[in-house]
C-alpha positions, 0 to 999 in steps of 0.5 A: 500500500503506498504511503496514505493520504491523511484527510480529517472531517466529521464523521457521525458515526465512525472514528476512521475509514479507509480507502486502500485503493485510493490510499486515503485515510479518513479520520474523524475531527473530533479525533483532535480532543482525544489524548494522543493515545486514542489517536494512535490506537484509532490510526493503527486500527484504521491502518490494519483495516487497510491492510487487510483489505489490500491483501 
């Protein structure tokens, strides 16, 4: 998977997605409240989605 696209937007009711035939990641704004350790666990789990998904 090429290295990804980062794009940050609400979401209602997701805290990432992803696109791995486009390589875009889509987290959700409200991720930017959370303490670091959110953001680095929702990225690693929208990064293994992609993944799998790519395979």
């Amino acid at each position: 998977m090429p290295f990804p696209r980062i794009h940050i937007r609400s979401m209602d009711t997701r805290w990432g997605s992803c696109l791995p035939q486009k390589a875009i990641i889509t987290l959700n704004r409200h991720l930017l409240e959370m303490p670091v350790s959110c953001i680095d666990m929702i990225i690693e789990n929208v990064k293994t989605v992609a993944l799998r998904r790519f395979a």
